[in-house]
N, CA, C and O of each residue as an XYZ file, in Angstrom:
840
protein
N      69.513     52.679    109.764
C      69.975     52.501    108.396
C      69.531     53.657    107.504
O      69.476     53.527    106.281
N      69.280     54.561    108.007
C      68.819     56.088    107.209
C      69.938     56.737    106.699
O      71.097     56.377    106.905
N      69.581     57.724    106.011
C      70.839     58.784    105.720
C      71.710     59.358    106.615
O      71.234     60.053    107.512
N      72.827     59.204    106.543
C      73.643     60.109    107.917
C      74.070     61.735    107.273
O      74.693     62.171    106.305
N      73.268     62.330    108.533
C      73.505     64.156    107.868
C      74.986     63.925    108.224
O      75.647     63.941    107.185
N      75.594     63.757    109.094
C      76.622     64.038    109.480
C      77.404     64.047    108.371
O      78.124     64.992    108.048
N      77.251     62.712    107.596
C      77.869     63.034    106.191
C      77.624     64.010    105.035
O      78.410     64.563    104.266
N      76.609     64.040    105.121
C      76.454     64.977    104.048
C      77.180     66.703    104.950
O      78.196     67.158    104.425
N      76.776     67.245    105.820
C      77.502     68.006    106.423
C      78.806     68.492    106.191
O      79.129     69.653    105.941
N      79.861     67.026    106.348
C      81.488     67.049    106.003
C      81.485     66.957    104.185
O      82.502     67.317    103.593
N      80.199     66.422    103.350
C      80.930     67.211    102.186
C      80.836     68.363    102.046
O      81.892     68.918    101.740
N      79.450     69.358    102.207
C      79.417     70.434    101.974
C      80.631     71.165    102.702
O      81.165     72.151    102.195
N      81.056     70.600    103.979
C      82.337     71.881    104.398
C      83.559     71.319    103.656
O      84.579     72.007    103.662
N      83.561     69.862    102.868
C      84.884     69.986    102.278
C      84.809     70.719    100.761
O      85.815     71.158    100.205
N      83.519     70.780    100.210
C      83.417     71.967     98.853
C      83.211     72.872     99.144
O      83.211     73.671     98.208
N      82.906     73.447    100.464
C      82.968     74.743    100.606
C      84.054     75.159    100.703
O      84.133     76.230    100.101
N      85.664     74.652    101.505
C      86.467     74.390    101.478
C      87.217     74.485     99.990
O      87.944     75.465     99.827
N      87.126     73.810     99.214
C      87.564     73.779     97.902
C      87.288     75.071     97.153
O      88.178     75.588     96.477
N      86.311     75.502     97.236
C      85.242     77.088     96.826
C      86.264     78.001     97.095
O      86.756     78.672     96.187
N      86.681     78.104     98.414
C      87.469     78.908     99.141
C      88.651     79.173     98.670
O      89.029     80.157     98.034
N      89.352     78.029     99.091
C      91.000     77.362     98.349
C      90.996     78.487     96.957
O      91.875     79.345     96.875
N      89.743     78.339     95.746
C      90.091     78.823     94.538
C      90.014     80.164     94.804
O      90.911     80.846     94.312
N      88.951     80.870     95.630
C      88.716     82.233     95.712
C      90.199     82.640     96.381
O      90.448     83.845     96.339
N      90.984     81.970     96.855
C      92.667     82.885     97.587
C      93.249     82.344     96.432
O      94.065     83.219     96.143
N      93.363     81.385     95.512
C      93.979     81.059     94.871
C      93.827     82.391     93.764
O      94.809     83.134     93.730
N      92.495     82.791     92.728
C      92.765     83.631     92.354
C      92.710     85.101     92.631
O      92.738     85.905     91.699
N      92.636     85.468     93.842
C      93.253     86.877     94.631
C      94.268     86.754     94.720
O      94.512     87.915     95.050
N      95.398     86.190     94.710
C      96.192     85.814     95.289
C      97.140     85.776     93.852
O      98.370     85.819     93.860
N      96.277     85.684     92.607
C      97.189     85.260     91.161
C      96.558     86.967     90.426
O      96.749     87.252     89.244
N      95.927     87.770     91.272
C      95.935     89.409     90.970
C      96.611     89.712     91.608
O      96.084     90.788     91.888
N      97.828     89.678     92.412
C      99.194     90.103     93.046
C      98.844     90.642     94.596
O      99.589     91.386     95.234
N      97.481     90.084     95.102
C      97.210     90.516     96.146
C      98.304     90.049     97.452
O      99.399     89.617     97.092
N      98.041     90.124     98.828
C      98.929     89.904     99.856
C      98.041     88.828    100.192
O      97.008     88.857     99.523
N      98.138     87.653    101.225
C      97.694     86.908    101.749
C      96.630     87.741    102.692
O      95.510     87.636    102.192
N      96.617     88.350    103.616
C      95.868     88.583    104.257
C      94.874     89.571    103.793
O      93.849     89.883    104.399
N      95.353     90.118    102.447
C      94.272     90.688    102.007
C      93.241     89.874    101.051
O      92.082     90.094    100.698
N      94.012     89.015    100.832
C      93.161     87.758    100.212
C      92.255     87.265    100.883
O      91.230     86.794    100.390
N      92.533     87.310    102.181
C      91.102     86.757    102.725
C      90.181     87.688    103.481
O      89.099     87.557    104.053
N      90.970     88.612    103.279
C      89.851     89.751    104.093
C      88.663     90.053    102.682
O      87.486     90.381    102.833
N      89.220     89.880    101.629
C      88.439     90.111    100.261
C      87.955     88.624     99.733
O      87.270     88.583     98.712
N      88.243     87.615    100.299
C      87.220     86.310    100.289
C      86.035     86.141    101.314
O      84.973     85.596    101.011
N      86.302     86.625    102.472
C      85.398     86.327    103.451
C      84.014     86.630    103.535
O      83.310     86.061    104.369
N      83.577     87.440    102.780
C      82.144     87.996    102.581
C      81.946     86.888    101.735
O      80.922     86.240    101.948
N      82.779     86.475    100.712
C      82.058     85.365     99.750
C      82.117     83.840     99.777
O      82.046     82.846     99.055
N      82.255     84.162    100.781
C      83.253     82.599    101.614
C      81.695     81.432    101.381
O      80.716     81.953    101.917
N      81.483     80.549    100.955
C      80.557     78.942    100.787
C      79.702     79.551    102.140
O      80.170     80.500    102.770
N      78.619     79.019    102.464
C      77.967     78.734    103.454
C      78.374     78.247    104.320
O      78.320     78.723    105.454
N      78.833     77.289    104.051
C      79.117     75.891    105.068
C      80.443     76.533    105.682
O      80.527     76.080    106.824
N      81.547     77.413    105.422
C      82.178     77.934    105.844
C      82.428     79.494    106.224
O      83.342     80.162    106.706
N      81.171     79.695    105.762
C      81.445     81.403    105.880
C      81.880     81.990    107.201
O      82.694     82.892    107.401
N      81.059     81.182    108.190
C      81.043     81.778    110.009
C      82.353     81.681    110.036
O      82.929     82.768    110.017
N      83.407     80.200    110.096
C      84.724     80.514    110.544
C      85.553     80.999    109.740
O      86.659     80.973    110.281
N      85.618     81.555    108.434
C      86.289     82.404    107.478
C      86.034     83.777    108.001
O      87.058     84.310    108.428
N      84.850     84.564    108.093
C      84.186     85.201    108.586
C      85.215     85.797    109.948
O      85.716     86.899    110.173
N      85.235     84.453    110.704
C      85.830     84.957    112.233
C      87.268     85.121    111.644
O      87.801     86.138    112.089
N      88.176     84.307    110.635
C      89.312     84.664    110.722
C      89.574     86.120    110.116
O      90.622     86.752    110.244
N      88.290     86.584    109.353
C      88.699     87.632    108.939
C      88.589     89.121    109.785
O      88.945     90.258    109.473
N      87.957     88.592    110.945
C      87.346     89.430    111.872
C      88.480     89.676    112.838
O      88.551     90.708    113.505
N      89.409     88.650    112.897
C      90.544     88.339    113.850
C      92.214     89.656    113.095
O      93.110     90.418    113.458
N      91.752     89.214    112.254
C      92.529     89.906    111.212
C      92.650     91.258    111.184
O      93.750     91.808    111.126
N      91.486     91.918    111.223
C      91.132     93.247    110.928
C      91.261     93.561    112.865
O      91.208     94.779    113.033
N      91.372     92.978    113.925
C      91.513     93.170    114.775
C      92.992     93.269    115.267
O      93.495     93.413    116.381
N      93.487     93.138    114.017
C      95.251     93.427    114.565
C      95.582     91.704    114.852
O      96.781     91.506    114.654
N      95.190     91.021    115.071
C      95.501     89.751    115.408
C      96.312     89.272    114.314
O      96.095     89.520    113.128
N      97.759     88.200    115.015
C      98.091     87.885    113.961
C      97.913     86.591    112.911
O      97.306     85.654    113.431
N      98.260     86.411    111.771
C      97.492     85.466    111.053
C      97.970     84.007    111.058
O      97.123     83.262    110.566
N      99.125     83.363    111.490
C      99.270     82.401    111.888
C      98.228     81.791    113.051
O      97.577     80.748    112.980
N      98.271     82.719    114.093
C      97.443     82.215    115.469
C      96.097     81.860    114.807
O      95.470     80.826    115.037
N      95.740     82.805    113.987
C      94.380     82.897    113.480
C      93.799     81.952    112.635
O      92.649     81.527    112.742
N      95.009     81.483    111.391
C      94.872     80.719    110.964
C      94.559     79.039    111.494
O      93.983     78.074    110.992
N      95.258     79.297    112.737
C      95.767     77.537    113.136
C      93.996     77.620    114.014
O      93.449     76.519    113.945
N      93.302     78.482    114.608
C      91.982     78.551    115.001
C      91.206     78.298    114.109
O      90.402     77.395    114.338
N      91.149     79.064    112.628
C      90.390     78.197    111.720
C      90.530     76.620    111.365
O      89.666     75.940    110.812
N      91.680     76.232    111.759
C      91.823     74.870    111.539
C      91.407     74.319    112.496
O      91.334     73.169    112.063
N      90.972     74.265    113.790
C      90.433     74.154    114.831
C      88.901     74.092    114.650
O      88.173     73.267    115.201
N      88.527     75.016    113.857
C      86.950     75.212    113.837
C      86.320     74.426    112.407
O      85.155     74.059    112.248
N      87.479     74.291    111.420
C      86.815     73.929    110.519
C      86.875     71.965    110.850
O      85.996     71.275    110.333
N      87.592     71.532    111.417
C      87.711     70.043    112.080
C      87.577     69.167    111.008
O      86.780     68.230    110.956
N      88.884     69.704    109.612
C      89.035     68.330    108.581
C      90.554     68.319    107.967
O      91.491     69.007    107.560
N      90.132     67.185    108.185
C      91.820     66.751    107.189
C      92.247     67.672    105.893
O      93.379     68.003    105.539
N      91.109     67.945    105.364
C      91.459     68.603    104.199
C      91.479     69.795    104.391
O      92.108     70.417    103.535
N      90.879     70.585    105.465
C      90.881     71.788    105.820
C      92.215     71.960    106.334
O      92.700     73.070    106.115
N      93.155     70.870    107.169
C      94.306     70.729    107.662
C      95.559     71.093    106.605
O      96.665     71.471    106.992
N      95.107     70.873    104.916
C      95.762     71.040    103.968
C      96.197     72.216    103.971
O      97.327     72.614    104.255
N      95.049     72.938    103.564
C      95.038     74.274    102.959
C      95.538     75.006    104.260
O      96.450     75.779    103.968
N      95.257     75.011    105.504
C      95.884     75.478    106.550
C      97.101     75.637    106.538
O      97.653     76.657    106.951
N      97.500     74.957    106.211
C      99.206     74.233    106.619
C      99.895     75.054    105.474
O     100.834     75.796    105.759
N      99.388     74.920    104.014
C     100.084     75.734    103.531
C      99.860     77.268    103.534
O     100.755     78.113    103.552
N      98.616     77.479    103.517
C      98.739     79.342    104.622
C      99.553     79.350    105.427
O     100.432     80.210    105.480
N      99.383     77.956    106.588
C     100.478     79.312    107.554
C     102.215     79.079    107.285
O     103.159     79.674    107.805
N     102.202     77.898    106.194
C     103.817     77.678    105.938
C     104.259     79.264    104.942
O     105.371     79.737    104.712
N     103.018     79.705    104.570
C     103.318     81.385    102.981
C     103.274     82.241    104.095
O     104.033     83.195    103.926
N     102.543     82.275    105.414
C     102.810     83.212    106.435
C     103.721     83.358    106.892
O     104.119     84.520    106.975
N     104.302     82.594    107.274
C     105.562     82.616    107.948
C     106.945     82.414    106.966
O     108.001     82.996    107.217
N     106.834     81.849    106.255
C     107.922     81.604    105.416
C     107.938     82.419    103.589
O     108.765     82.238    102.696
N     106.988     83.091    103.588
C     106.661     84.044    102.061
C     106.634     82.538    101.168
O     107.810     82.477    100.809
N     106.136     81.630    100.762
C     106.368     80.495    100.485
C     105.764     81.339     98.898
O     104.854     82.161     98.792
N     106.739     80.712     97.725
C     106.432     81.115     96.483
C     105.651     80.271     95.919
O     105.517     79.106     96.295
N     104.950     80.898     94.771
C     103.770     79.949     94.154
C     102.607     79.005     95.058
O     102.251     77.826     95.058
N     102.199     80.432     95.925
C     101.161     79.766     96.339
C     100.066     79.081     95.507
O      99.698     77.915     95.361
N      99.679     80.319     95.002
C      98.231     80.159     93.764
C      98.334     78.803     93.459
O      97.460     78.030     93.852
N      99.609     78.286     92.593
C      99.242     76.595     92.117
C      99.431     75.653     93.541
O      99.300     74.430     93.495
N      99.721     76.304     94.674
C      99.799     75.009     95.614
C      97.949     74.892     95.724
O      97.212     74.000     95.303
N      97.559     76.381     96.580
C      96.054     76.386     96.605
C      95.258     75.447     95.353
O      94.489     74.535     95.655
N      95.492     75.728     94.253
C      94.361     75.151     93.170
C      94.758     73.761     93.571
O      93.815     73.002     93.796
N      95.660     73.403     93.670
C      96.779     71.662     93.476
C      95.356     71.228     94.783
O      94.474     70.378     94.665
N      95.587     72.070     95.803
C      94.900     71.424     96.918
C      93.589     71.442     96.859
O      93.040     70.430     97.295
N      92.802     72.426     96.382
C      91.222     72.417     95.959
C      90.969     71.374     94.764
O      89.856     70.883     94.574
N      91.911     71.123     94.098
C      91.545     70.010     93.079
C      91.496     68.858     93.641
O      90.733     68.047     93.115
N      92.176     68.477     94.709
C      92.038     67.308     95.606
C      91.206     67.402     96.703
O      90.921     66.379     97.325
N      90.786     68.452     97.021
C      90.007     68.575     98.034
C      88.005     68.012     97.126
O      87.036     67.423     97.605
N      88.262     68.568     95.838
C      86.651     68.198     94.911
C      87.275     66.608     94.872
O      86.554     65.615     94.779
N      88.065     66.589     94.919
C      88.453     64.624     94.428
C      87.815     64.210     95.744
O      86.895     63.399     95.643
N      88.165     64.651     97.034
C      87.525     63.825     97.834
C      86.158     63.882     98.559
O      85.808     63.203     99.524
N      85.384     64.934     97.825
C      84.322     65.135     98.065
C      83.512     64.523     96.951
O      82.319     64.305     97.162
N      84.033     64.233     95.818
C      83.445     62.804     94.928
C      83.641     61.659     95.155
O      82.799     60.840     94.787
N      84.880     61.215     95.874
C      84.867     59.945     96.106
C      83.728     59.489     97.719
O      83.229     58.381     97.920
N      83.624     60.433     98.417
C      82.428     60.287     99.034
C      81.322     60.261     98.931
O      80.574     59.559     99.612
N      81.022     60.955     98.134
C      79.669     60.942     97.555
C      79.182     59.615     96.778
O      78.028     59.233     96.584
N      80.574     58.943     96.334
C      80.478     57.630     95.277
C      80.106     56.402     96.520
O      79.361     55.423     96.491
N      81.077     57.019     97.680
C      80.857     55.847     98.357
C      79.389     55.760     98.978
O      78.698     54.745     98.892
N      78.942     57.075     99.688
C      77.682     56.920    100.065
C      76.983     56.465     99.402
O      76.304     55.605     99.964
N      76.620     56.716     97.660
C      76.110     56.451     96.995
C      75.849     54.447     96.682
O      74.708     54.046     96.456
N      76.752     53.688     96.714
C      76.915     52.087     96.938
C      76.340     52.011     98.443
O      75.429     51.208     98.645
N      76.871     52.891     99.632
C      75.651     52.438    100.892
C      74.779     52.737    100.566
O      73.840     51.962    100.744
N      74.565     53.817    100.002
C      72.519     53.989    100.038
C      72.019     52.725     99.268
O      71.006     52.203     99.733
N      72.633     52.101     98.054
C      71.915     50.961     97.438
C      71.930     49.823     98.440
O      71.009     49.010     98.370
N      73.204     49.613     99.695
C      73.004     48.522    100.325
C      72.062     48.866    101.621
O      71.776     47.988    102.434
N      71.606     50.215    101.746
C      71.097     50.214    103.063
C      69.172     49.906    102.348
O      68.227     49.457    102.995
N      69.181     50.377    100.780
C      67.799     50.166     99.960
C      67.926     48.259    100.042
O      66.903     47.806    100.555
N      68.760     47.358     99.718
C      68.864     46.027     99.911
C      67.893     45.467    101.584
O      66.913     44.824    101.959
N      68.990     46.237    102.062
C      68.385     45.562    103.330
C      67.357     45.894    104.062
O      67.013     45.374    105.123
N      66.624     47.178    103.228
C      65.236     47.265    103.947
C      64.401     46.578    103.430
O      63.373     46.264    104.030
N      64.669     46.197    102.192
C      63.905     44.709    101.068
C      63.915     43.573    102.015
O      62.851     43.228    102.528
N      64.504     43.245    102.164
C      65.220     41.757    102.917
C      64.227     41.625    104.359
O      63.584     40.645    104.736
N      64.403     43.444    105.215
C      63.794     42.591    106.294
C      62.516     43.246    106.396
O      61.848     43.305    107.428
N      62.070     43.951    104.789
C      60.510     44.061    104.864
C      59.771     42.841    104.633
O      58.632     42.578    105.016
N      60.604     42.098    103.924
C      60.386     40.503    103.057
C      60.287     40.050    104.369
O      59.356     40.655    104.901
N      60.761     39.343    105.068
C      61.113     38.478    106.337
C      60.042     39.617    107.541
O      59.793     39.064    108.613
N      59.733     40.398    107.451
C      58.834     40.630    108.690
C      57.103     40.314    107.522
O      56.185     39.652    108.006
N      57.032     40.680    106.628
C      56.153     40.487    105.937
C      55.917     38.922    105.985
O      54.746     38.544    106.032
N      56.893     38.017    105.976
C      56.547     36.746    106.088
C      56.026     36.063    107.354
O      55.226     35.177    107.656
N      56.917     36.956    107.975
C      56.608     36.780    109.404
C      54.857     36.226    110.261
O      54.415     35.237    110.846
N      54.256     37.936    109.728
C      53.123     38.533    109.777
C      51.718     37.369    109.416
O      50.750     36.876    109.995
N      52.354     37.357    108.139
C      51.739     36.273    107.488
C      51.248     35.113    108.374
O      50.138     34.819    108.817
N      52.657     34.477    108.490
C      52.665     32.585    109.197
C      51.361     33.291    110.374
O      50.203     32.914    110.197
N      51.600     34.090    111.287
C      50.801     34.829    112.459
C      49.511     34.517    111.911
O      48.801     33.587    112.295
N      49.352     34.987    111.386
C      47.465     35.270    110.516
C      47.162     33.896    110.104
O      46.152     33.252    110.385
N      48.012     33.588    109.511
C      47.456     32.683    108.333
C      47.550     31.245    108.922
O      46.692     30.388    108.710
N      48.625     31.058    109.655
C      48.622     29.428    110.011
C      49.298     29.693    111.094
O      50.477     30.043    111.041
N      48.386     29.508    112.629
C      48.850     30.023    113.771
C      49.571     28.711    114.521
O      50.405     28.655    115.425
N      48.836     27.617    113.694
C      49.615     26.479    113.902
C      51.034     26.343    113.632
O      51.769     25.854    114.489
N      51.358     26.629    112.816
C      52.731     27.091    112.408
C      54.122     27.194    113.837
O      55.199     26.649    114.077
N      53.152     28.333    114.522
C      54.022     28.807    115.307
C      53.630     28.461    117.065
O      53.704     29.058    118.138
N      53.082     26.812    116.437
C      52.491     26.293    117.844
C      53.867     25.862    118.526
O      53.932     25.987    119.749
N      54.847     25.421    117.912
C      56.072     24.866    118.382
C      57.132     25.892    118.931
O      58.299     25.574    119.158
N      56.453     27.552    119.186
C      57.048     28.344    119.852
C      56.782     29.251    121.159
O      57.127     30.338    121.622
N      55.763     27.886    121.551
C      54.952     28.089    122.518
C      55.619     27.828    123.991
O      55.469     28.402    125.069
N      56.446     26.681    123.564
C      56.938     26.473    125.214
C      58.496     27.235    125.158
O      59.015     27.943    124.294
N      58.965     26.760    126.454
C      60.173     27.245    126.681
C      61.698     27.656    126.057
O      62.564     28.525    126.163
N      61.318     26.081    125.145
C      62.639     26.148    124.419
C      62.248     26.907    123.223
O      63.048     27.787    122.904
N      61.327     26.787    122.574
C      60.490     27.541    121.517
C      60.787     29.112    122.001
O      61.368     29.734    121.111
N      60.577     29.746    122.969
C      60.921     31.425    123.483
C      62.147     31.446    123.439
O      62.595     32.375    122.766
N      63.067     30.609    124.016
C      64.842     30.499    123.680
C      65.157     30.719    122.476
O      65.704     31.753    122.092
N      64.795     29.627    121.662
C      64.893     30.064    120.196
C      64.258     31.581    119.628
O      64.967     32.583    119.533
N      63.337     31.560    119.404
C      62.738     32.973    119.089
C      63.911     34.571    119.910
O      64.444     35.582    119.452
N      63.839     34.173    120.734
C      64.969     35.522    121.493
C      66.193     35.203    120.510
O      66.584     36.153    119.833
N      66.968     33.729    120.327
C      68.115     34.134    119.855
C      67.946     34.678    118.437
O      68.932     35.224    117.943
N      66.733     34.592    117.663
C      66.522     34.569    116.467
C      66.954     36.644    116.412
O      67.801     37.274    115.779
N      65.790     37.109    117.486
C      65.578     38.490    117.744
C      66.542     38.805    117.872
O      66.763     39.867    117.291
N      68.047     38.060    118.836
C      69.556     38.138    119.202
C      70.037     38.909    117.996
O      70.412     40.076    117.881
N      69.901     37.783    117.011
C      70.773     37.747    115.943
C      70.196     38.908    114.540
O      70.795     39.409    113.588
N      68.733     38.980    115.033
C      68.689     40.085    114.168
C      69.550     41.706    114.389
O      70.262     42.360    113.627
N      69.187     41.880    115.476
C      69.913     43.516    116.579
C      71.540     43.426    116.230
O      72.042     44.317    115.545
N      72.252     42.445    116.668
C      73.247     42.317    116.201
C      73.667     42.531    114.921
O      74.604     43.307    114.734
N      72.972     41.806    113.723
C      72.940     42.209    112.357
C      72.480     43.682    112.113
O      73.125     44.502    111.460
N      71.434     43.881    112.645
C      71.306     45.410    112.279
C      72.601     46.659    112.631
O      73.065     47.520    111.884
N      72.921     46.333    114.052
C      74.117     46.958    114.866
C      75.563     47.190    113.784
O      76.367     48.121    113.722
N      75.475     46.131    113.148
C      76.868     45.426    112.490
C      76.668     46.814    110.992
O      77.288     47.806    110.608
N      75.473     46.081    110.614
C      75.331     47.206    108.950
C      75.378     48.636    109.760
O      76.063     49.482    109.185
N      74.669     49.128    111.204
C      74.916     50.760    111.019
C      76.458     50.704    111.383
O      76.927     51.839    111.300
N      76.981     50.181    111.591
C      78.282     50.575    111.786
C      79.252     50.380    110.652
O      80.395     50.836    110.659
N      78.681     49.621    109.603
C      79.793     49.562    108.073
C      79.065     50.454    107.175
O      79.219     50.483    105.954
N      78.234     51.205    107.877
C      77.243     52.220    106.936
C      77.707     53.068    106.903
O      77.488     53.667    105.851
N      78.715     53.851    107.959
C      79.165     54.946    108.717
C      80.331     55.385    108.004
O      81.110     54.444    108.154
N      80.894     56.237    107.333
C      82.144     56.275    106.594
C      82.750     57.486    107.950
O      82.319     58.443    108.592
N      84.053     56.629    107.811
C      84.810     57.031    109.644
C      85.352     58.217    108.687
O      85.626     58.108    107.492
N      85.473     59.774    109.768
C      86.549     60.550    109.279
C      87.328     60.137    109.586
O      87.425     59.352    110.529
N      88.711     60.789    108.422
C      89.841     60.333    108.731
C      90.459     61.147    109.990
O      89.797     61.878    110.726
N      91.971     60.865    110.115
C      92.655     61.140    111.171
C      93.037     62.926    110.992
O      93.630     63.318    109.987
N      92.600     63.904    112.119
C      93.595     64.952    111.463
C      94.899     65.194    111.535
O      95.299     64.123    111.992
N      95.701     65.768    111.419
C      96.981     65.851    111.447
C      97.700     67.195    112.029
O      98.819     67.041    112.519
N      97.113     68.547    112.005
C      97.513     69.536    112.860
C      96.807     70.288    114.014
O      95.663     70.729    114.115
N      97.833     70.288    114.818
C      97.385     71.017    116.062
C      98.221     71.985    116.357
O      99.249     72.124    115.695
N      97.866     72.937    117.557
C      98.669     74.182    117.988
C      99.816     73.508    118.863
O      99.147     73.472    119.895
N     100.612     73.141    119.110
C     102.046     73.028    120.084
C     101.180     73.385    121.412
O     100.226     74.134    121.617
N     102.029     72.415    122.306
C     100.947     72.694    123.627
C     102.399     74.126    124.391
O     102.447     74.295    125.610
N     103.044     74.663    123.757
C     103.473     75.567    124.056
C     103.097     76.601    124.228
O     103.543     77.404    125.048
N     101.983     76.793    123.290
C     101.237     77.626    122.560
C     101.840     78.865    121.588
O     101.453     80.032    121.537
N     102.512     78.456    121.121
C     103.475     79.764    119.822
C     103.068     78.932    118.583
O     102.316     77.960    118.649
N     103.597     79.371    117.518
C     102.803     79.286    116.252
C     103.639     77.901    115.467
O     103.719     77.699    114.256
N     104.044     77.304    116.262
C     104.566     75.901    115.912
C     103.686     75.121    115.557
O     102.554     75.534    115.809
N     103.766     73.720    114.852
C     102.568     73.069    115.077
C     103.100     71.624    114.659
O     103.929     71.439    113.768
N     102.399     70.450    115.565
C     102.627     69.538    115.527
C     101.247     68.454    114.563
O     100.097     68.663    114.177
N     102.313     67.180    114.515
C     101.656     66.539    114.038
C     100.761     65.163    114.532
O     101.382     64.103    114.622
N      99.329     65.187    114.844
C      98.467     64.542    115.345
C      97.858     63.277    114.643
O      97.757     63.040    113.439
N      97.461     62.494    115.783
C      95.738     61.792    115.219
C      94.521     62.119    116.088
O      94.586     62.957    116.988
N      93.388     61.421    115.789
C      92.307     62.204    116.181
C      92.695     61.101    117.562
O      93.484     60.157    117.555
N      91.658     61.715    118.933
C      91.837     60.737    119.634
C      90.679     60.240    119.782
O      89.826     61.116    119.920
N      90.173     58.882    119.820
C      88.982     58.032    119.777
C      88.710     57.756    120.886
O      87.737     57.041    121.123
């Protein structure tokens, strides 16, 4: 019932993400080219994303072309929202798609929306995961107690059926605990692009597989 890094992890790469989105958004609204947009973002690229910005820009300057390259960053960065901003790079790559700049901001403004609404949600688990360490500090604290204090108490869990009971009690705690880490857990969502198992710069539309 602790903090899950894992989460905190996927916000920082979805605001780093968003960070990004604005830095092509305004290179991109100084009349730059797409690919020079990111060859001139990539040094300033978030933390949390710099390595695979970094590589696409490395791919880039290697003659490589930027669709392939692109659909690998979407590969490495492994989010739905990263799937966004992808999708419309490689739809302006391939297709000169006009008015990028407001698609980019449109999508970094939703990309900070959903890196607050996570944070809101973690924020209600952390108060229920603070609840339930009350609850079963209370109940082992009581526990402890009856032990010490009145051993008589727990003379009636002495024989057989008394250990039956007590195990299912222990049953039903593990189970309860099992149950909260798993509604504690905020599931990523599904992604949605992949490379064509053709392998050309097509791309289809996915879910994750579980």
């Amino acid at each position: 019932m602790g903090r899950d890094p894992e989460h905190s992890r996927r916000i920082a790469r979805i605001e780093g993400i968003a960070t990004w989105t604005e830095m092509l958004r305004d290179t991109l609204s100084a009349a730059a080219g797409l690919e020079q947009a990111v060859l001139a973002t990539a040094p300033l690229a978030p933390p949390a994303i710099r390595g695979e910005v970094g590589e696409l820009a490395t791919g880039i300057e290697n003659g490589e072309r930027l669709a392939p390259a692109l659909r690998r960053l979407g590969e490495r960065l492994d989010d739905p929202v990263g799937d966004l901003v992808i999708a419309a790079l490689l739809l302006a790559a391939e297709q000169q798609t006009r008015q990028l700049a407001d698609l980019l901001g449109s999508l970094a403004q939703a990309a900070r929306g959903q890196a607050s609404m996570r944070m809101r949600v973690e924020a209600g688990r952390a108060r229920t995961r603070t609840s339930v360490r009350v609850i079963v500090g209370t109940t082992l604290a009581f526990a402890v107690a009856v032990v010490l204090l009145n051993r008589s108490y727990m003379g009636a869990y002495d024989s057989a059926t008394g250990q039956v009971v007590l195990l299912g009690i222990g049953g039903l705690f593990a189970v309860g605990f099992a149950w909260l880490n798993r509604i504690a857990r905020i599931p990523q969502p599904d992604r949605f692009l992949a490379p064509a198992a053709t392998g050309d710069d097509s791309m289809m539309v996915i879910g994750r597989q579980e």
